[in-house]
NULUMKOL-93805 format. One record per residue (C-alpha): x, y, z; residue in three letters; residue number from 1. Coordinates in Angstrom, 1 decimal, padded with zeros to 4 digits. Each point is the difference from the previous one (the first is absolute). Layout:
BEGIN
KOLMAR:px:py:pz:r:k
KOLMAR:X:Y:Z:ala:NUM $
...
! end
This chain:
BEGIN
KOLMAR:px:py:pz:r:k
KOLMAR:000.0:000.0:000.0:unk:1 $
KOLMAR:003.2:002.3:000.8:unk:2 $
KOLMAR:001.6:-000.6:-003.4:unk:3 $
KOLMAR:-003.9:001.1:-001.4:unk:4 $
KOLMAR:-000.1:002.8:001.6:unk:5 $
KOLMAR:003.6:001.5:-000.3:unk:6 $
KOLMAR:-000.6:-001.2:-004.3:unk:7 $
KOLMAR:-003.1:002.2:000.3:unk:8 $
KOLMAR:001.8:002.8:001.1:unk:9 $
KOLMAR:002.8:000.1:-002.3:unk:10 $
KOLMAR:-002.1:-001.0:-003.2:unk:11 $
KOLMAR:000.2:003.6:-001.0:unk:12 $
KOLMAR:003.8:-000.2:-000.9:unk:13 $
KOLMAR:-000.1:-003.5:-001.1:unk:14 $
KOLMAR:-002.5:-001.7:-001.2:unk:15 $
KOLMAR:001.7:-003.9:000.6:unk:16 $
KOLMAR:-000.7:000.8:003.9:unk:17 $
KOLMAR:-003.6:000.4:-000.7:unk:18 $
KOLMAR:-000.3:-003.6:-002.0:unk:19 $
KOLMAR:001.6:-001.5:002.9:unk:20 $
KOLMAR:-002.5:001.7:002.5:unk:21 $
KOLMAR:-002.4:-001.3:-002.1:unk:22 $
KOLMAR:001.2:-003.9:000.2:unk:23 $
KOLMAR:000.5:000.2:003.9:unk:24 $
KOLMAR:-003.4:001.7:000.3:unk:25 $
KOLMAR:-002.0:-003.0:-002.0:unk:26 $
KOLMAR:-001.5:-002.6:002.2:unk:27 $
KOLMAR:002.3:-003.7:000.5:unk:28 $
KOLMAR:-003.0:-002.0:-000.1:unk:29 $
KOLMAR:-003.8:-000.1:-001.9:unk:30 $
KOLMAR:-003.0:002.1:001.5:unk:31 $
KOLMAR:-002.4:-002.0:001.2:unk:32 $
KOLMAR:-003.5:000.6:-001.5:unk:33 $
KOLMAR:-003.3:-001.6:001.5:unk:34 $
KOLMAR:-003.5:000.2:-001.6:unk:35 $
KOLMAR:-002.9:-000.6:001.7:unk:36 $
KOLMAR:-003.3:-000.4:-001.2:unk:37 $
KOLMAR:-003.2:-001.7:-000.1:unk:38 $
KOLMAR:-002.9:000.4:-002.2:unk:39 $
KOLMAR:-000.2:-000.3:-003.7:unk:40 $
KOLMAR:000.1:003.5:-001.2:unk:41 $
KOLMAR:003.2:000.2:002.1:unk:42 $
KOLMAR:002.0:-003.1:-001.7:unk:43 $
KOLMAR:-001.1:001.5:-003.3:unk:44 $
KOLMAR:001.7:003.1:000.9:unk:45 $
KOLMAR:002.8:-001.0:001.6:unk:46 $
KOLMAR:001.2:-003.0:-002.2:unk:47 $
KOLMAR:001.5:002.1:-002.6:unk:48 $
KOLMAR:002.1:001.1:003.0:unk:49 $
KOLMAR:000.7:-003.4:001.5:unk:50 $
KOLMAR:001.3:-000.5:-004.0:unk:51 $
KOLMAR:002.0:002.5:000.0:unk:52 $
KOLMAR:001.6:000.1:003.9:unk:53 $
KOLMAR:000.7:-003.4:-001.5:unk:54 $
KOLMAR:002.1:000.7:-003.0:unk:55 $
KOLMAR:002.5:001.8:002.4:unk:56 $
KOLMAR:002.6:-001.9:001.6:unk:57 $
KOLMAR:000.9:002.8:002.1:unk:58 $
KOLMAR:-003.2:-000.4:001.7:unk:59 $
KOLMAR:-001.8:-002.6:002.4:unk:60 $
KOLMAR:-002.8:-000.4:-000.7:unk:61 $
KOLMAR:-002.8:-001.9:002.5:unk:62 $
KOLMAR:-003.6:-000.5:-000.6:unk:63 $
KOLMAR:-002.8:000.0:002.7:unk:64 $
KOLMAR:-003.4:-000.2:-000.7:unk:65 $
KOLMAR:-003.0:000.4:002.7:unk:66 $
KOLMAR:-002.7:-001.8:-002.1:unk:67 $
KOLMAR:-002.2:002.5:001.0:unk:68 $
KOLMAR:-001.8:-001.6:-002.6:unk:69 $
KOLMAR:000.7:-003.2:-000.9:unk:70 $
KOLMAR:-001.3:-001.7:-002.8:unk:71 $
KOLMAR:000.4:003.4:-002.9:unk:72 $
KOLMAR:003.3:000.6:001.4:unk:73 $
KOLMAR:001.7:-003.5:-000.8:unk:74 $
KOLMAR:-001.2:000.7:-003.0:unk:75 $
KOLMAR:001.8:002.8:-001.0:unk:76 $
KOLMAR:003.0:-001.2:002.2:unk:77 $
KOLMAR:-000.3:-003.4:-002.8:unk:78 $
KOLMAR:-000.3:002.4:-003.2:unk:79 $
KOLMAR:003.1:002.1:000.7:unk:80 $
KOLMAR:001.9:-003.0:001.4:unk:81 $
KOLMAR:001.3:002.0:003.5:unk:82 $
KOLMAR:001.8:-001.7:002.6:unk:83 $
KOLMAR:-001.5:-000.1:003.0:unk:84 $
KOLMAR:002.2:-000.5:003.6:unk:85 $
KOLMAR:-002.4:000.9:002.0:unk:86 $
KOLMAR:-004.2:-000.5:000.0:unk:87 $
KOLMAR:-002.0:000.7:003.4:unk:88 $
KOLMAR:-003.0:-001.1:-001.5:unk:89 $
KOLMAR:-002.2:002.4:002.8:unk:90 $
KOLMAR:-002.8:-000.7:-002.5:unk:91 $
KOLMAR:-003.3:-001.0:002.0:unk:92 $
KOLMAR:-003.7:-000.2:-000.9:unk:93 $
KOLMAR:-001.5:003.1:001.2:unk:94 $
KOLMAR:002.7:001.9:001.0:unk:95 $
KOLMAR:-000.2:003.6:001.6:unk:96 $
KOLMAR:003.2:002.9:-000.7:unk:97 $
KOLMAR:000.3:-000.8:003.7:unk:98 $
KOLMAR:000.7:-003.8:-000.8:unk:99 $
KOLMAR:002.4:000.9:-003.4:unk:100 $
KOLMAR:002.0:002.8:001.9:unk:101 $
KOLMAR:000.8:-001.9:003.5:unk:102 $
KOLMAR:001.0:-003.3:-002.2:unk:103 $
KOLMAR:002.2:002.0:-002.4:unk:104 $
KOLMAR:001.2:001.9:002.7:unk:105 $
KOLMAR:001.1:-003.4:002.3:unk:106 $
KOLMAR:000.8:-001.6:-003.7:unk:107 $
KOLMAR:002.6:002.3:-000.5:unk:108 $
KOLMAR:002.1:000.4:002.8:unk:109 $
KOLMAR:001.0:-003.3:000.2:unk:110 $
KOLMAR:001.0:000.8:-004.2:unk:111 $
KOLMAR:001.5:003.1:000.2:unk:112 $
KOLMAR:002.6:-001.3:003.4:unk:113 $
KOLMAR:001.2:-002.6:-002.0:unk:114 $
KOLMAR:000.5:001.8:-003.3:unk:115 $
KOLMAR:001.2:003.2:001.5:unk:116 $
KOLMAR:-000.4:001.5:-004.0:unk:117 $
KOLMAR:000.8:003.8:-000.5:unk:118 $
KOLMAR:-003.3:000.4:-001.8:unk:119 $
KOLMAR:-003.3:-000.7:000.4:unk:120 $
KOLMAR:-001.7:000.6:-003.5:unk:121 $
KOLMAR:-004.3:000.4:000.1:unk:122 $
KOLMAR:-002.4:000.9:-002.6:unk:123 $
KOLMAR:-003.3:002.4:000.7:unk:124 $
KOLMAR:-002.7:-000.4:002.4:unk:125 $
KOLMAR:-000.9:-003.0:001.6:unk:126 $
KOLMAR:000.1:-001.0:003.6:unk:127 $
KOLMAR:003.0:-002.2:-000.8:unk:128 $
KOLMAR:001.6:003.1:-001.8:unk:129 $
KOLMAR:-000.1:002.1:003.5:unk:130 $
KOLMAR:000.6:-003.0:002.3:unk:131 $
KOLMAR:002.9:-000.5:-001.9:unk:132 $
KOLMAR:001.1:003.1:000.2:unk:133 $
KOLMAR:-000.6:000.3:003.6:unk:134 $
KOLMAR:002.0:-003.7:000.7:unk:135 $
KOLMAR:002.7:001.7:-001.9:unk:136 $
KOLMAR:000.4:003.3:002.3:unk:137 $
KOLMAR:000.1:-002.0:002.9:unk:138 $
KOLMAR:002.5:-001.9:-001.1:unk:139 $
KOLMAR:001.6:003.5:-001.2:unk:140 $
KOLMAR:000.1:-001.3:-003.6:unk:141 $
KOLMAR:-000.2:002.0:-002.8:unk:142 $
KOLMAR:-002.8:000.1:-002.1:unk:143 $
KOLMAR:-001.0:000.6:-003.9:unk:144 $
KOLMAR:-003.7:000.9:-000.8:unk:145 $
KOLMAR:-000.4:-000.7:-003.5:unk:146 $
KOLMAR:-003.1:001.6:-001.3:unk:147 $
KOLMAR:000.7:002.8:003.1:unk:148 $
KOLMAR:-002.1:003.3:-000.5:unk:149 $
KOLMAR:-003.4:-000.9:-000.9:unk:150 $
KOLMAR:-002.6:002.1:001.7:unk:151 $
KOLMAR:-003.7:000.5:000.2:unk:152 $
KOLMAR:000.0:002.0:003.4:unk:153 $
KOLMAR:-002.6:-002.0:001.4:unk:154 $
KOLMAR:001.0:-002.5:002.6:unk:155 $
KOLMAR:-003.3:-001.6:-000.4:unk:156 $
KOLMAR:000.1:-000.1:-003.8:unk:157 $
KOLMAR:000.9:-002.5:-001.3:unk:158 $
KOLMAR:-000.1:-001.6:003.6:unk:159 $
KOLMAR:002.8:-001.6:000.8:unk:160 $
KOLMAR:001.8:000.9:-002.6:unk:161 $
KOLMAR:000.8:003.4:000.2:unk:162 $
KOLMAR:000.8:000.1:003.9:unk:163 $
KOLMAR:002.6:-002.8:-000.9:unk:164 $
KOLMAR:002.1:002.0:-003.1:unk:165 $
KOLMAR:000.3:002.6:002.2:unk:166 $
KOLMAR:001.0:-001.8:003.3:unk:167 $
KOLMAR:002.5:-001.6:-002.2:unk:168 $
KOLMAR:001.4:003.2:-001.6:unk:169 $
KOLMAR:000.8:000.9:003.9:unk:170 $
KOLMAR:002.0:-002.7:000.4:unk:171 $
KOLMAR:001.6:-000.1:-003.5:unk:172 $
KOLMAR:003.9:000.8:-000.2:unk:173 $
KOLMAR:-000.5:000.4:-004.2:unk:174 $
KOLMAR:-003.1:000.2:-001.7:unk:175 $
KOLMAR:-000.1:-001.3:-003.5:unk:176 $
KOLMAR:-003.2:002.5:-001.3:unk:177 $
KOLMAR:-001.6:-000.9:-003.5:unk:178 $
KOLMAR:-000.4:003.4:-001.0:unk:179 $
KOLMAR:000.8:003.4:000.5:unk:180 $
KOLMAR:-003.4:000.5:001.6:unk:181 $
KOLMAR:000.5:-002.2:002.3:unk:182 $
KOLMAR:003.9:001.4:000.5:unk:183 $
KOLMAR:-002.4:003.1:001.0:unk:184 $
KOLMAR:-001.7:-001.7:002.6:unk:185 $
KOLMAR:003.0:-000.6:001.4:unk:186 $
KOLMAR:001.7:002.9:000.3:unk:187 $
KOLMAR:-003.4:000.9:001.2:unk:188 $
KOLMAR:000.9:-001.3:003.1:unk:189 $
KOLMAR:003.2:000.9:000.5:unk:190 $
KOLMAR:001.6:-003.5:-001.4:unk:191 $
KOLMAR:003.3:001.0:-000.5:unk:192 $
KOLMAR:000.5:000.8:-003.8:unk:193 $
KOLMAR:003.2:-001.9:-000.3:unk:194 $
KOLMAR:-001.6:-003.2:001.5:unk:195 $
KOLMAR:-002.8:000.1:-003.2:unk:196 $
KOLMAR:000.5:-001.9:-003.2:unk:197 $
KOLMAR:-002.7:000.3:-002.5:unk:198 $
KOLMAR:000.5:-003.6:-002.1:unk:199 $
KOLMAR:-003.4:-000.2:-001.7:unk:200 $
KOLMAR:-002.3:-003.3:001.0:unk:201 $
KOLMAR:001.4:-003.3:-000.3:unk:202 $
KOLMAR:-003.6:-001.4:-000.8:unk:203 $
KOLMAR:001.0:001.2:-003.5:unk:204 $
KOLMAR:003.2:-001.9:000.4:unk:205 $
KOLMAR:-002.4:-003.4:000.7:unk:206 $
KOLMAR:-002.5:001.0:-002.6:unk:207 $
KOLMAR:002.1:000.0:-003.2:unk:208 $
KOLMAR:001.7:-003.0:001.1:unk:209 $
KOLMAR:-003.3:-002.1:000.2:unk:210 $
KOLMAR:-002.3:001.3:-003.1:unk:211 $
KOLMAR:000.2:-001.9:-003.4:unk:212 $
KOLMAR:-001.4:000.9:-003.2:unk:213 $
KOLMAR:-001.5:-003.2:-000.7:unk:214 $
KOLMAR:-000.9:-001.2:004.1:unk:215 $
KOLMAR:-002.7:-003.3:000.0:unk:216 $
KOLMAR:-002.3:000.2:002.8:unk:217 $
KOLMAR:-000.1:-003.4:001.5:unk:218 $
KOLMAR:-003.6:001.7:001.3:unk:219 $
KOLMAR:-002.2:-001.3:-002.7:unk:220 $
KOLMAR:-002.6:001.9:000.6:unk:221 $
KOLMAR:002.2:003.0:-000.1:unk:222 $
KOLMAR:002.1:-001.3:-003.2:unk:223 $
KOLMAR:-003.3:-000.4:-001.5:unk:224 $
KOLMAR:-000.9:003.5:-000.2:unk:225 $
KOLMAR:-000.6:000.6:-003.4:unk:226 $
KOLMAR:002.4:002.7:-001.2:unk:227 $
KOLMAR:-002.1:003.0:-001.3:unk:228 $
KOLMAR:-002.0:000.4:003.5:unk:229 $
KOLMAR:001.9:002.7:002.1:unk:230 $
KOLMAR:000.9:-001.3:004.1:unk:231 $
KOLMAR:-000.4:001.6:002.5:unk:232 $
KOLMAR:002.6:-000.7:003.1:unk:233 $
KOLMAR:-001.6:000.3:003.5:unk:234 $
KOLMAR:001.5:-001.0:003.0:unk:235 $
KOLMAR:-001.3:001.4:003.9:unk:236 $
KOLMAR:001.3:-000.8:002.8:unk:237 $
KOLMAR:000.4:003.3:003.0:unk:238 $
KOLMAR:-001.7:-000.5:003.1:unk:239 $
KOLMAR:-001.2:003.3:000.0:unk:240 $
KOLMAR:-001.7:-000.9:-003.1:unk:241 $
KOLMAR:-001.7:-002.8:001.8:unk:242 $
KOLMAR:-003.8:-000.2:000.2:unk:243 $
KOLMAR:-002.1:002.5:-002.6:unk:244 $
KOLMAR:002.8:001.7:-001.3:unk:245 $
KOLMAR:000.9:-003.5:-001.7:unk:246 $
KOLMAR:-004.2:-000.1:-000.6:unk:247 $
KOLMAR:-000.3:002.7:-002.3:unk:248 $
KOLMAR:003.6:-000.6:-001.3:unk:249 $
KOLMAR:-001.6:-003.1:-001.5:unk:250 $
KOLMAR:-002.9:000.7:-001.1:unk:251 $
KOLMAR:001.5:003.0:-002.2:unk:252 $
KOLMAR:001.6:-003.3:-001.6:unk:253 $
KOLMAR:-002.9:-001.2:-001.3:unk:254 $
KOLMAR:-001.6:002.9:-001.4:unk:255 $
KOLMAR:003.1:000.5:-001.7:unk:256 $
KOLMAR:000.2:-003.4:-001.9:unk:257 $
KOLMAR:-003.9:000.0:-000.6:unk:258 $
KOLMAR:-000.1:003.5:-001.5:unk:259 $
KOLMAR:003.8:-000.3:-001.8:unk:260 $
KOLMAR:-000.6:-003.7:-002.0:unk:261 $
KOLMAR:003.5:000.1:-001.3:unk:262 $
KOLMAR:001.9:-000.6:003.3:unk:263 $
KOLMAR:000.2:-002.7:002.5:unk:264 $
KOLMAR:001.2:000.1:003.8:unk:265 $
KOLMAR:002.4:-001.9:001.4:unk:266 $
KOLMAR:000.5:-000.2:003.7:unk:267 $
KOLMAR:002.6:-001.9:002.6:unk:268 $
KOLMAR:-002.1:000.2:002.9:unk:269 $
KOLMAR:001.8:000.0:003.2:unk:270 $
KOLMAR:-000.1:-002.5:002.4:unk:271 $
KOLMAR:-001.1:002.5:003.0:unk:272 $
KOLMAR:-003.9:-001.5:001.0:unk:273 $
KOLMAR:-001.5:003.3:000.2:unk:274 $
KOLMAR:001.2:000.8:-004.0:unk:275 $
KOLMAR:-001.4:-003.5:-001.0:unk:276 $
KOLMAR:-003.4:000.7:001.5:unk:277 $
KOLMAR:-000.4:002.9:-001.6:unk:278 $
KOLMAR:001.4:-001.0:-003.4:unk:279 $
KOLMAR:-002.8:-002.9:000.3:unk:280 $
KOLMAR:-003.0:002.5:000.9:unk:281 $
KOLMAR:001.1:002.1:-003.0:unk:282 $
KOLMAR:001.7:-002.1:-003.0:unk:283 $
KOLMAR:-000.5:-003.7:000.7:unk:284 $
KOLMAR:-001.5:-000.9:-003.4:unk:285 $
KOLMAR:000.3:003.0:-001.6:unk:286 $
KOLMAR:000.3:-000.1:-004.2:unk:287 $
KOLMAR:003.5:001.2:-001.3:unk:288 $
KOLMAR:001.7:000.2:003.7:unk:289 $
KOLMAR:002.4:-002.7:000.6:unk:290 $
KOLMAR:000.6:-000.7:003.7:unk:291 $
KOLMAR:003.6:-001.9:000.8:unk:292 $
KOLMAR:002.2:-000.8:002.9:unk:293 $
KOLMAR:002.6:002.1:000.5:unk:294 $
KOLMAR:003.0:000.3:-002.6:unk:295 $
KOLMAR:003.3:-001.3:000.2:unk:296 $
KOLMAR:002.4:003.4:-000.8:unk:297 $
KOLMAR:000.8:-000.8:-003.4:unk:298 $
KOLMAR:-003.3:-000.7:-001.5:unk:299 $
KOLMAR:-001.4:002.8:001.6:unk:300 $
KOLMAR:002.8:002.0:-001.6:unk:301 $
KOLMAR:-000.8:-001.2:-003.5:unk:302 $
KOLMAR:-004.1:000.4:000.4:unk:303 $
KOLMAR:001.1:003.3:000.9:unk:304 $
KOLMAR:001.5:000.8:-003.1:unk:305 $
KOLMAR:-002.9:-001.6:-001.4:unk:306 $
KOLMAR:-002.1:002.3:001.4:unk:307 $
KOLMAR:-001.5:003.1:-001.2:unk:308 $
KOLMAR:-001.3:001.5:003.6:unk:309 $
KOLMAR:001.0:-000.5:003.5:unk:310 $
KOLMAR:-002.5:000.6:003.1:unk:311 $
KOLMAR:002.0:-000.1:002.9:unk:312 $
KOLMAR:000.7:000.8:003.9:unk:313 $
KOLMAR:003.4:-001.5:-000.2:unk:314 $
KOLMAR:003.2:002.2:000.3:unk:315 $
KOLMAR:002.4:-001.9:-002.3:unk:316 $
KOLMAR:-002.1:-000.1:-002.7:unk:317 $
KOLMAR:-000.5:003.4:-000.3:unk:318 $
KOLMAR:003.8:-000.6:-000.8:unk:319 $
KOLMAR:000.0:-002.5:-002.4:unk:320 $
KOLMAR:-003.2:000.4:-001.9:unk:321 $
KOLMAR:001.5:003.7:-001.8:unk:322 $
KOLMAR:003.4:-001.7:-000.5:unk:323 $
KOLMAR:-002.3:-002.5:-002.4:unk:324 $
KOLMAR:-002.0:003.0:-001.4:unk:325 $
KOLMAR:-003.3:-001.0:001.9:unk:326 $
KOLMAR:-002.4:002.9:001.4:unk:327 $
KOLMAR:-000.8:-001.0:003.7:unk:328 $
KOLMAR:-002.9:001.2:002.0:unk:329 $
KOLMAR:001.3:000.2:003.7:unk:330 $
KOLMAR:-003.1:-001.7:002.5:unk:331 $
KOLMAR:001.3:002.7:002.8:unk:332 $
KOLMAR:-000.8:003.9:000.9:unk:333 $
KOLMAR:004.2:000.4:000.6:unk:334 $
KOLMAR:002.7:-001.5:-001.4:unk:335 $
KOLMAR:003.9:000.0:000.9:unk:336 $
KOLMAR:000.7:-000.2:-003.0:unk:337 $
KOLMAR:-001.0:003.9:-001.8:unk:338 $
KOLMAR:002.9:-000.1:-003.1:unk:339 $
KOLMAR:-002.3:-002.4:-002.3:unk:340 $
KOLMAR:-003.1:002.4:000.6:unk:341 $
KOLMAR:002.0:002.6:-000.6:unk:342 $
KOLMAR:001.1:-001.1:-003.0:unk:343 $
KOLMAR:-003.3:-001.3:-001.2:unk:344 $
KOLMAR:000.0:-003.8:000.3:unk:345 $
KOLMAR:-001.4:-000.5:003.2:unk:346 $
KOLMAR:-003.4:001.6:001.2:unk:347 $
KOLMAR:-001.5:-000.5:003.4:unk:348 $
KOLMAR:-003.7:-000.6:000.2:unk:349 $
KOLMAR:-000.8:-001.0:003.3:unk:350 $
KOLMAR:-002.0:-003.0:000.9:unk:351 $
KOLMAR:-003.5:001.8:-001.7:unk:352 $
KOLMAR:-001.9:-002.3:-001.9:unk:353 $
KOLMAR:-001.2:002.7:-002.8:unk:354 $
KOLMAR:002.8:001.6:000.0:unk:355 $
KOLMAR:002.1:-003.5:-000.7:unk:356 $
KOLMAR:-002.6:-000.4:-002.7:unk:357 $
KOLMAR:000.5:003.4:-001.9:unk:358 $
KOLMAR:003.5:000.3:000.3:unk:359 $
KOLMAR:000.3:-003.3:-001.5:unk:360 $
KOLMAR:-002.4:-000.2:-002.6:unk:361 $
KOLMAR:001.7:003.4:-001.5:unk:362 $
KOLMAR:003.3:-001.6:-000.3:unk:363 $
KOLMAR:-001.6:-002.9:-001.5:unk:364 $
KOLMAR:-002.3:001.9:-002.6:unk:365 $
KOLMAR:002.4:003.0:-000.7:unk:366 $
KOLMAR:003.2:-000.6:-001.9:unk:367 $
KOLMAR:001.6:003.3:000.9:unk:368 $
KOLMAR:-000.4:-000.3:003.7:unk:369 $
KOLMAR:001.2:-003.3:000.0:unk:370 $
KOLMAR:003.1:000.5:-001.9:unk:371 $
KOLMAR:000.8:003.3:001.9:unk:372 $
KOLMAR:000.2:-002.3:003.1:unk:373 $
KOLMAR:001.8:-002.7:-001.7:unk:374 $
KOLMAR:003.2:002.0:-001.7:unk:375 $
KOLMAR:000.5:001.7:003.3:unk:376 $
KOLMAR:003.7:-000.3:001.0:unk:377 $
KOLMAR:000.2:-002.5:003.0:unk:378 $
KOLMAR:002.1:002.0:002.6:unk:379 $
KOLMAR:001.3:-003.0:002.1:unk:380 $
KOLMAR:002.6:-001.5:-001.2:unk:381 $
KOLMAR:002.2:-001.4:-003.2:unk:382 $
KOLMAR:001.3:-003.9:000.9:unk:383 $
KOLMAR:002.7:001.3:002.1:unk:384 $
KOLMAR:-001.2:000.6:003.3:unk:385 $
KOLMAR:001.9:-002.7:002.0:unk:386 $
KOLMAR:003.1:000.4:-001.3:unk:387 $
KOLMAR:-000.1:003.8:001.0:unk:388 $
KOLMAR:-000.6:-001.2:003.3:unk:389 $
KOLMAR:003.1:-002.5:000.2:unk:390 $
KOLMAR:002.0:002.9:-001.1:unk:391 $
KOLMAR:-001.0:002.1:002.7:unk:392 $
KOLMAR:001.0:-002.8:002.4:unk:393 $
KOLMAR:003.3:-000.8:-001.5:unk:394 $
KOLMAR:000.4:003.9:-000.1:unk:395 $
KOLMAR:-000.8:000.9:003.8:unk:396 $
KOLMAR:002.3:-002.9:001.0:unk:397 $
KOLMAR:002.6:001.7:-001.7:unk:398 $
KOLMAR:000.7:-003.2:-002.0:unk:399 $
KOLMAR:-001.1:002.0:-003.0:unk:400 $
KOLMAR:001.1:003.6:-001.0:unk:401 $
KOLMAR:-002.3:000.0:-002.7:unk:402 $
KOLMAR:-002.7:002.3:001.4:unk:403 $
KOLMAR:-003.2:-002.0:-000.4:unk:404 $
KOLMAR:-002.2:001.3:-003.6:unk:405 $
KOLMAR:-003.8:001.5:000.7:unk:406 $
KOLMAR:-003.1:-001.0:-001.7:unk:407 $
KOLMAR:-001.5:002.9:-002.1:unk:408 $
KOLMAR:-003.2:-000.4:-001.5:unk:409 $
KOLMAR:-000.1:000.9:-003.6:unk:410 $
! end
């Protein structure tokens, strides 16, 4: 560390005392990275990380998952082919966020003593993100938030969600933000600006790695489709959403297929009782709406580009769908995620059923307000979000002097 210094110092009149400040200030041995998660959404986001962390030799890398969910996760974890070295499997029938954060919470500890990493990487919102994050502070271990600086302002909406992106960005040592806007939020609140990376969303890094041109459906109900009648992609699944919301939600469905006879509806229904009860008060039997089980990651990908509408109340999609050129009606009243109504491919129409209806059936009958929505530019991201964020990592550990590159939406 001497030598380091003293090179630093005389750099100005020689230049060979600065390389070897350089060498004797690098790190002897690999950083040690973790990632943690534990639902679906998060394996699809973090994978193209878990790739990349892999590709580096100068890194260790060690996977953990929570199986906050269980059986969608393993799925993704099977598509993307990620090691796993650790799987706490907390998933139980009928679990509370008291249940998933005390297991995570115990889970962990015993993890994170024997691994000791450097770095704890998480991804967004879920309870598993913040009791990660949480596990990792009291075990004063760094942490990375990738997908750090999303924001509605309203702890109760989306609930959960937003109190946990935000407990998270409290404990976060770098945040790995999307987008600028979300740098914003950041700064915001007084996150140090050096500590912010904006790397663009690595659910674009997973989504052009999974969608062919020619994808078979082994759904043959859903390969059967014939190919001049339009789809329309709905998927619901918030809690706060639960109830009528999801009522008149579904019933806007309908109208839309009986008055529009050129499209069909095709619908993974999630496995959460309350959604499947109302789905069967509403659709069961319903001409030109095709109920299935939920979708494995790629084929849901590749109906997706398929697709020539999405009704949603997911966050990721509002993501993916623009990156594919698909207009997406957000199921919500606030979204996290402004840049893609901001540039014109997202809208938000609430949980309303006429107002579902109308928004919808103008997109479907008017060819210049669909196309304005579909040529939007998609602000989040270009394929190379996870490598940006190994970068940073390599960069902070001063095991890189390449100073990490920023995503800049074009």
């Amino acid at each position: 560390i001497l030598i380091g210094l003293v090179g630093s110092e005389m750099c100005i009149r020689d230049r060979k005392y600065f390389i070897v400040s350089v060498c004797f200030m690098k790190r002897s041995s690999p950083v040690k990275v973790m990632t943690v998660f534990g639902t679906r959404p998060e394996a699809i986001k973090m994978a193209p990380v878990v790739q990349s962390l892999l590709a580096h030799p100068e890194i260790e890398t060690k996977v953990c998952l929570t199986a906050q969910h269980r059986e969608m996760l393993d799925q993704v974890v099977d598509l993307f082919k990620l090691p796993v070295d650790y799987d706490l499997d907390i998933m139980r029938s009928g679990q509370s966020l008291y249940d998933i954060t005390s297991r995570v919470l115990r889970g962990l500890e015993e993890v994170l003593e024997k691994e000791k990493p450097d770095y704890v990487l998480v991804h967004g919102d879920t309870t598993t993100t913040f009791t990660a994050s949480l596990a990792a502070f009291y075990k004063q271990i760094k942490v990375g938030h990738v997908e750090a600086g999303l924001r509605t302002g309203d702890l109760a909406s989306p609930f959960p969600e937003e109190a946990n992106r935000q407990l998270t960005g409290v404990l976060a040592s770098l945040h790995f933000a999307p987008t600028e806007t979300a740098r914003g939020n950041l700064l915001r609140e007084n996150k140090k600006d050096e500590n912010i990376f904006v790397v663009g969303n690595t659910v674009i890094d997973a989504l052009l790695s999974t969608v062919k041109k020619d994808y078979t459906f082994e759904d043959e109900e859903i390969q059967a489709i014939e190919e001049h009648k339009r789809v329309i992609l709905v998927t619901t699944h918030r809690r706060e959403n639960l109830g009528a919301p999801m009522h008149h939600v579904y019933r806007a469905l309908r109208r839309l297929v009986e008055t529009v006879p050129d499209t069909e509806v095709v619908f993974p229904v999630h496995r959460n009782p309350l959604v499947r009860e109302a789905v069967e008060e509403e659709l069961d039997g319903a001409a030109g709406i095709h109920l299935v089980e939920p979708m494995e990651y790629e084929p849901f990908t590749n109906l997706m580009a398929r697709s020539a509408l999405v009704l949603t109340d997911s966050g990721g999609i509002q993501e993916e769908a623009p990156s594919l050129g698909k207009p997406v009606l957000v199921l919500r009243d606030t979204t996290e995620r402004p840049e893609a109504v901001k540039a014109g491919t997202v809208k938000l129409v609430g949980t309303g059923e006429e107002k579902i209806y109308q928004t919808a059936y103008r997109l479907l009958t008017d060819e210049a307000a669909y196309h304005a929505m579909a040529e939007a530019v998609n602000p989040y991201g270009d394929g190379r979000s996870a490598g940006r964020i190994v970068e940073t990592l390599l960069y902070a550990e001063g095991i890189s002097h390449k100073k990490p590159s920023k995503f800049i939406a074009k």
